[in-house]
C-alpha positions as CSV (number, residue, x, y, z in Angstrom):
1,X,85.2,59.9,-176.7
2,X,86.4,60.5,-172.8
3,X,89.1,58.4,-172.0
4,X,87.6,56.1,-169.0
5,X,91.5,56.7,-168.0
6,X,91.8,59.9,-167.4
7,X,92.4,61.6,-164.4
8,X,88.9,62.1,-162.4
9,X,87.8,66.3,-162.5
10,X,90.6,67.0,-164.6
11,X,88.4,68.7,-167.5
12,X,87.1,71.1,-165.2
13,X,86.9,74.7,-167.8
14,X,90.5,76.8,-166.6
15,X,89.1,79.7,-164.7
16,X,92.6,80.1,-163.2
17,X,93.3,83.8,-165.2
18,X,90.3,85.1,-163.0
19,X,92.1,84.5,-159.6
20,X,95.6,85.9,-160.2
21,X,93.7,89.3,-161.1
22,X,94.5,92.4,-158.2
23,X,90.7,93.0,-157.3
24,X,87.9,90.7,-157.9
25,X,85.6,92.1,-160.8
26,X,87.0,89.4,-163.2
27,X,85.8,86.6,-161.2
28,X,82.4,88.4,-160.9
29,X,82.1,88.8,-164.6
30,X,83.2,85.9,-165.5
31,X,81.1,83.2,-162.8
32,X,77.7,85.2,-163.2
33,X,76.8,84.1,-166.7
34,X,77.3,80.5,-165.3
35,X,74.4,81.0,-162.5
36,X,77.4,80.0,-159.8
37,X,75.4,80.2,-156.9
38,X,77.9,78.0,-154.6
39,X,78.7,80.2,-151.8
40,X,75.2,81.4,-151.2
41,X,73.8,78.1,-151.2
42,X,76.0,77.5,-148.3
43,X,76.2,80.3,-146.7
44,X,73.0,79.0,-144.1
45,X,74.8,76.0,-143.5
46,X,78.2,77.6,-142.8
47,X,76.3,79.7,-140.2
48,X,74.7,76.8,-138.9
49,X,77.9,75.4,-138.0
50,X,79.4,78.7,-137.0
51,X,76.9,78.9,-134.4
52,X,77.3,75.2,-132.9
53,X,81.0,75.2,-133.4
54,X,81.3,78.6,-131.8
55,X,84.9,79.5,-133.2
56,X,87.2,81.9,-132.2
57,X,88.2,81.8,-135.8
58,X,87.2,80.3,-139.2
59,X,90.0,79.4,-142.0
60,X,88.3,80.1,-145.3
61,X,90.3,77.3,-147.2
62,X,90.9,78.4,-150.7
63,X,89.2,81.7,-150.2
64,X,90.4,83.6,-153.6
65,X,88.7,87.1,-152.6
66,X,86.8,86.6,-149.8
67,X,84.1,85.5,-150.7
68,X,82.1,83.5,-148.0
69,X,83.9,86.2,-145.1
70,X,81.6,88.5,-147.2
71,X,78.3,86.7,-147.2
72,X,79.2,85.2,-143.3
73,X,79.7,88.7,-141.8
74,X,77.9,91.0,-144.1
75,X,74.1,91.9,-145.2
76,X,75.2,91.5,-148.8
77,X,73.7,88.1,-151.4
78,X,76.5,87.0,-154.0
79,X,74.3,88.6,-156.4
80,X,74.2,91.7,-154.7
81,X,77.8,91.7,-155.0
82,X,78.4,91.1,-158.4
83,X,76.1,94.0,-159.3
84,X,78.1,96.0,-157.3
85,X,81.6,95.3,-159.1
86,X,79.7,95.5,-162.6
87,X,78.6,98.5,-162.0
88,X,82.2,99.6,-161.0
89,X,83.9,98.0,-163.9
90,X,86.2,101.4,-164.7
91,X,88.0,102.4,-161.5
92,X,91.3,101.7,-160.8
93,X,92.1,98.7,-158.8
94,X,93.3,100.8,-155.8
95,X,89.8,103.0,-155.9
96,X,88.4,100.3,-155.6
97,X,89.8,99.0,-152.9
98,X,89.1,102.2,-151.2
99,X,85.3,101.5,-152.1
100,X,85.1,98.1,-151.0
101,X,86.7,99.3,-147.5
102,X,83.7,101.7,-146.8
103,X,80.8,99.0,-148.8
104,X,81.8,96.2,-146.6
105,X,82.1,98.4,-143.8
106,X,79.0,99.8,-143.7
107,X,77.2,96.3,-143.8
108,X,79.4,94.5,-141.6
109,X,76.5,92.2,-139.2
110,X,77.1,92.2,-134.8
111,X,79.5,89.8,-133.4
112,X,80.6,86.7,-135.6
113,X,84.1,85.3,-135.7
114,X,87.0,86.7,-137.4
115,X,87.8,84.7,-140.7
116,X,91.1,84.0,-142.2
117,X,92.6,83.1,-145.4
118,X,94.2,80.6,-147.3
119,X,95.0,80.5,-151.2
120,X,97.6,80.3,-153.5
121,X,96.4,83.5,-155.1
122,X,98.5,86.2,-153.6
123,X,96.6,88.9,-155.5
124,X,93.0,87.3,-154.4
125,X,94.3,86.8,-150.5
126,X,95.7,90.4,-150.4
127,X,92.5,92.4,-152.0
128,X,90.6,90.3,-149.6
129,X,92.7,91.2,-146.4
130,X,93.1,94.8,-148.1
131,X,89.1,95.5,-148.0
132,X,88.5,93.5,-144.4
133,X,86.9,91.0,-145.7
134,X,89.9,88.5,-144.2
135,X,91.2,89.6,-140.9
136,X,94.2,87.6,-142.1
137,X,95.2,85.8,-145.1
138,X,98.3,83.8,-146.4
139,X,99.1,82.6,-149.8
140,X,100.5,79.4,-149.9
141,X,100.3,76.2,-151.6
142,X,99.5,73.3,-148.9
143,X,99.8,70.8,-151.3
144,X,103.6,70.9,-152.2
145,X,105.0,72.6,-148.9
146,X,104.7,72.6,-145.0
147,X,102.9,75.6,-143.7
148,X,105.1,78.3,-142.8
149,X,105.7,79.9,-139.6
150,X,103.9,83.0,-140.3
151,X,100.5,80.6,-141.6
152,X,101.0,78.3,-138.5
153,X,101.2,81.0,-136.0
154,X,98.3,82.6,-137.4
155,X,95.9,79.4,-137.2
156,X,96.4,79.0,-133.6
157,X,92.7,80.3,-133.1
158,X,91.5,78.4,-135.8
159,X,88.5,75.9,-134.7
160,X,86.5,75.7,-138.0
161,X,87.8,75.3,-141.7
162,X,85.3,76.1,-144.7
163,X,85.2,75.4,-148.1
164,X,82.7,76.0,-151.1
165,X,85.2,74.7,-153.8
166,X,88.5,74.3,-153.2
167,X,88.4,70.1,-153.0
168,X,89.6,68.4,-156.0
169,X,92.5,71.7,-155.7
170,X,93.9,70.6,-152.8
171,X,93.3,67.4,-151.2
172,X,94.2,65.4,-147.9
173,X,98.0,66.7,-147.6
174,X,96.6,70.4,-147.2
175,X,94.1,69.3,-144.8
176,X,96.9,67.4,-142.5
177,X,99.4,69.9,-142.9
178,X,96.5,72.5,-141.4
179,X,95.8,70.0,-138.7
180,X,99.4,69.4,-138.0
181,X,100.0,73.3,-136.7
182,X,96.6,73.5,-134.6
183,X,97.1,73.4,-130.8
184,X,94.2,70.9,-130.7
185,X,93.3,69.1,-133.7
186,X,91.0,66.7,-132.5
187,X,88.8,69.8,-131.7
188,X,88.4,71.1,-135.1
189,X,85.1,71.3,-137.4
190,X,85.2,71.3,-140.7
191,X,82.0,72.3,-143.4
192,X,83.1,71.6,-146.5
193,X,81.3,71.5,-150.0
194,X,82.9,68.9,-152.6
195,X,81.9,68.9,-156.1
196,X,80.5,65.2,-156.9
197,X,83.1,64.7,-159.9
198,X,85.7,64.1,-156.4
199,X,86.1,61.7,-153.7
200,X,86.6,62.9,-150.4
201,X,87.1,59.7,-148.9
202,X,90.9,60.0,-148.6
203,X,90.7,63.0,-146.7
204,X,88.0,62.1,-144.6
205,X,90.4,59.3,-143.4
206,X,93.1,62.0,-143.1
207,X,90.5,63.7,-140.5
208,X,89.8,60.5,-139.2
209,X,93.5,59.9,-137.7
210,X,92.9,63.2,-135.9
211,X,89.8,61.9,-133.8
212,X,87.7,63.7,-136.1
213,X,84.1,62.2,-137.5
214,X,83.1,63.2,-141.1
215,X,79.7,62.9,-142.0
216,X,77.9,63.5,-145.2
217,X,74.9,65.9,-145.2
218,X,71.8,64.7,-147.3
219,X,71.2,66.3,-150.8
220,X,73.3,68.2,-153.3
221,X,74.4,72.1,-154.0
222,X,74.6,73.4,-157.1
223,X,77.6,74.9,-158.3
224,X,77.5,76.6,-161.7
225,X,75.9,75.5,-165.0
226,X,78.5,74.2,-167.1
227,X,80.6,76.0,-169.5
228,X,79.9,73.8,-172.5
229,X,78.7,70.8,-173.7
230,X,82.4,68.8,-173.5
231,X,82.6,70.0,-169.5
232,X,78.9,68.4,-169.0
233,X,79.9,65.2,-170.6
234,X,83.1,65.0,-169.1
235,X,81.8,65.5,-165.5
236,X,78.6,63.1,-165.9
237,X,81.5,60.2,-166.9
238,X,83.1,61.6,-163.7
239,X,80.1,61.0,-161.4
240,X,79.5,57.5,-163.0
241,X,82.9,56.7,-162.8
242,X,82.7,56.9,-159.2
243,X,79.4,54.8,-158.8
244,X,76.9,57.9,-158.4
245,X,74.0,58.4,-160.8
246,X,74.0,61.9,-162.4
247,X,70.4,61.6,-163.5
248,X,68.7,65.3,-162.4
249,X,71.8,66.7,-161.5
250,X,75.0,66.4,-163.6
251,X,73.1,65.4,-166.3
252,X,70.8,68.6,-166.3
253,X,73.6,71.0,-166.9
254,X,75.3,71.6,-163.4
255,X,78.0,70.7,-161.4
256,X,76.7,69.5,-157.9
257,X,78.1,69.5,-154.6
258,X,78.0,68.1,-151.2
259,X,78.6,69.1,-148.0
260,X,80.5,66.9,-145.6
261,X,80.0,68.1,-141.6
262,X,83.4,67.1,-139.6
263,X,83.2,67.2,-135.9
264,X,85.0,65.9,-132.8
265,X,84.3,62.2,-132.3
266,X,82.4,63.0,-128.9
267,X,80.0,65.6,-130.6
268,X,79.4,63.8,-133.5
269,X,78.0,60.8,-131.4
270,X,75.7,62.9,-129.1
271,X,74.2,64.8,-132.4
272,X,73.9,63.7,-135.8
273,X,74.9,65.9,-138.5
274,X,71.2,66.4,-140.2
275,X,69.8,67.2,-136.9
276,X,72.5,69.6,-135.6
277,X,71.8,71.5,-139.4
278,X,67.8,70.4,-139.5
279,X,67.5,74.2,-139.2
């Protein structure tokens, strides 16, 4: 029996081993057998708002190794990808890196923004930065201390912040402590995904004290197909915990997401979010 007090997403499976590995073929090997599809899914809506937001740069918040920087700025899929590191399961980290320099080079797409990084994972930030997936990366926790100088300097340029997972991680003090360094806060878009089993209402007031309008995009994203039956169970309490209805979506064996659009207060009342994205 789930105990109706436990602590809301706190039964999520451990992947944590995967992200403190030096390259990224562990993550790869270890998501693909769960059909996580996450970042692709919104990888059309991040460029949606990359080309309406129009950043100079985009914080990949909880990026681990670059993941969306690849599928934003390259002609790769996340499948594609983790064919590629299967099939080069026996060099040595450092090859590797050499490889990934050259693959991600020689798919890069024209002119986009340059993306950044932010993660605990020090290994996950540096292989990303290493290979040019991240133009710049820093691995810090948000969560338990203020940004340093080095992190605050770099997000100067910063006008969007993405996520595909990193909600329910970290939470509204990593979001104010970001908006606290920016030079204009009240400018700043955010696209983030949030797996149903949280609430981002807290944080969405967070944004809210910044001038900042979130706004909830219609549907779902699936994540990944559970890891067993006790993770299903223990995320469809979750959902209906918080109110929501898990029928078709929790309930069928995935984790679901959705995608919350914040924009300035002035651009979110001239456009609403579905039609800014109806593309």
């Amino acid at each position: 029996m789930i105990d109706d007090g436990a602590l809301i997403g706190t039964r999520k499976a451990d992947f944590s081993e995967i992200y403190v590995e030096p390259d990224p073929r562990a993550y790869y090997a270890t998501l693909r057998p769960l059909d996580y599809q996450i970042p692709q899914l919104a990888a059309p809506v991040v460029e949606a708002v990359v080309a309406a937001a129009r950043p100079a740069a985009v914080l990949d918040l909880c990026c681990s190794y670059g993941i969306n920087a690849a599928l934003l700025r390259h002609d790769v899929t996340w499948e594609r990808l983790a064919e590629h590191y299967e099939r080069l399961d026996d060099l040595p980290t450092a090859t590797l890196e050499t490889v990934d320099e050259a693959f991600y080079s020689a798919r890069r797409r024209g002119p986009s923004p340059r993306v950044l990084g932010l993660d605990a994972s020090d290994p996950a930030v540096g292989y990303a930065v290493r290979t040019g997936l991240l133009a710049a990366g820093w691995a810090e926790d948000l969560e338990q201390d203020d940004a340093s100088a080095a992190l605050a300097a770099g997000l100067q340029d910063v006008g969007l912040v993405i996520s595909t997972g990193g909600i329910g991680y970290v939470g509204e003090q990593t979001i104010e402590r970001i908006l606290r360094v920016l030079p204009r806060p009240e400018e700043l878009w955010l696209a983030v995904f949030v797996l149903r089993v949280f609430d981002y209402a807290t944080v969405a007031d967070t944004l809210a004290r910044f001038g900042l309008v979130t706004e909830k995009l219609p549907g779902t994203f699936r994540q990944r197909r559970f890891a067993d039956r006790d993770e299903r169970d223990a995320a469809v309490h979750d959902v209906e915990r918080r109110g929501l209805d898990p029928t078709d979506l929790e309930a069928d064996g995935w984790y679901h997401a959705e995608c919350f659009l914040t924009r300035p207060a002035a651009k979110a009342a001239r456009v609403p979010a579905a039609e800014l994205l109806a593309c």
